[in-house]
C-alpha positions in Angstrom: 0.0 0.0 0.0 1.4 3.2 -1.0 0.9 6.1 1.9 0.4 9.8 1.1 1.2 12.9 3.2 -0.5 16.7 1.9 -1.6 19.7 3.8 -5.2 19.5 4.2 -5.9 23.1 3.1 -3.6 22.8 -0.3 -6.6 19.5 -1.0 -8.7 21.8 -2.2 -9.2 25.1 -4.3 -11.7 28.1 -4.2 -14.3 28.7 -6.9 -16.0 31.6 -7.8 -19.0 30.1 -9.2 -19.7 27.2 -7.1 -18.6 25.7 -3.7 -16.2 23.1 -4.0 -15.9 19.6 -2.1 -13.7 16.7 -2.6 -14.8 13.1 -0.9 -11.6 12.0 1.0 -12.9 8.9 2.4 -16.4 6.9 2.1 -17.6 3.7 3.4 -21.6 3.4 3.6 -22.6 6.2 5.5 -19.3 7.3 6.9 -17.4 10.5 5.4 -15.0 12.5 5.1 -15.4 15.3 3.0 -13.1 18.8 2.7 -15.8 21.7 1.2 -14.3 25.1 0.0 -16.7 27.9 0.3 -16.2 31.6 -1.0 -17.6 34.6 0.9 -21.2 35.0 0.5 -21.6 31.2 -0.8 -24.4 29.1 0.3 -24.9 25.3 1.3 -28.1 25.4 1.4 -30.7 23.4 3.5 -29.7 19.5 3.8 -28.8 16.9 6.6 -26.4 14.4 7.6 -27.7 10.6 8.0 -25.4 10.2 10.5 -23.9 12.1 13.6 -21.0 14.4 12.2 -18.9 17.1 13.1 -17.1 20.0 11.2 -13.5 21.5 11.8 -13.0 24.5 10.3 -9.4 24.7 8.5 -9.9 28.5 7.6 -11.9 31.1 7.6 -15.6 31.5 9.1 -19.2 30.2 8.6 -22.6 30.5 10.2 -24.3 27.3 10.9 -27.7 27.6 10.7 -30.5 24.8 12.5 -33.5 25.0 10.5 -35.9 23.6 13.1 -35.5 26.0 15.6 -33.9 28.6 13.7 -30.8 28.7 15.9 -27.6 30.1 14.3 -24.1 28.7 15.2 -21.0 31.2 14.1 -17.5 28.6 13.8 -14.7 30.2 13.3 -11.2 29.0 12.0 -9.6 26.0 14.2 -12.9 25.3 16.3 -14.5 22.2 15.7 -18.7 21.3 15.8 -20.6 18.6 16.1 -24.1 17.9 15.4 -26.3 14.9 15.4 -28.1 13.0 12.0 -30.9 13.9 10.2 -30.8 17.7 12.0 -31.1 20.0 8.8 -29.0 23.1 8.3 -27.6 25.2 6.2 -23.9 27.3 6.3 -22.9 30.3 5.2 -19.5 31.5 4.4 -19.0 34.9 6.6 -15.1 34.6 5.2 -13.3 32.2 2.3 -13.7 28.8 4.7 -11.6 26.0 3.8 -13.5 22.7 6.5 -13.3 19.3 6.9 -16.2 17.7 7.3 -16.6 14.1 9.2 -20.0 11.8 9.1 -19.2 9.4 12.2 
């Protein structure tokens, strides 16, 4: 088996005109995902089949509970769990670079 070592932030690049994500690691329900947002840019409403937690790499983003309309603001290094089928949507309040775990 050959091994790899990168810098989590350089797996990924910005986009202007969408958000960009690249699946790291998947096995059933299980995830790990690194997303790139822009400023302004949207994820809008979904939910996670599965407990899961976010670590923000850079930047800043407001997580947003739709059910009782509770915002969350997660800033660069802090990291945030949340349970399954709880849907949200984030914002990008700064370019955000985050890893993104399904447990």
């Amino acid at each position: 088996m050959n091994y790899k070592k990168e810098k989590i932030e350089e797996l990924i690049d910005f986009c202007d005109e969408h958000i960009s994500s690249n699946v790291l690691l998947k096995n059933g329900d299980c995830l790990a995902l690194i997303i790139a947002l822009k400023k302004h840019q949207k994820m809008q409403e979904h939910f996670s089949p599965v407990d899961a937690f976010i670590y923000l790499i850079e930047g800043e983003i407001e997580f947003h509970f739709t059910k009782t309309n509770e915002t969350k603001e997660i800033k660069k290094n802090e990291i945030f769990f949340f349970k399954a089928n709880e849907k949200h949507d984030i914002t990008a309040k700064k370019d955000t670079k985050m890893l993104v775990i399904r447990i």
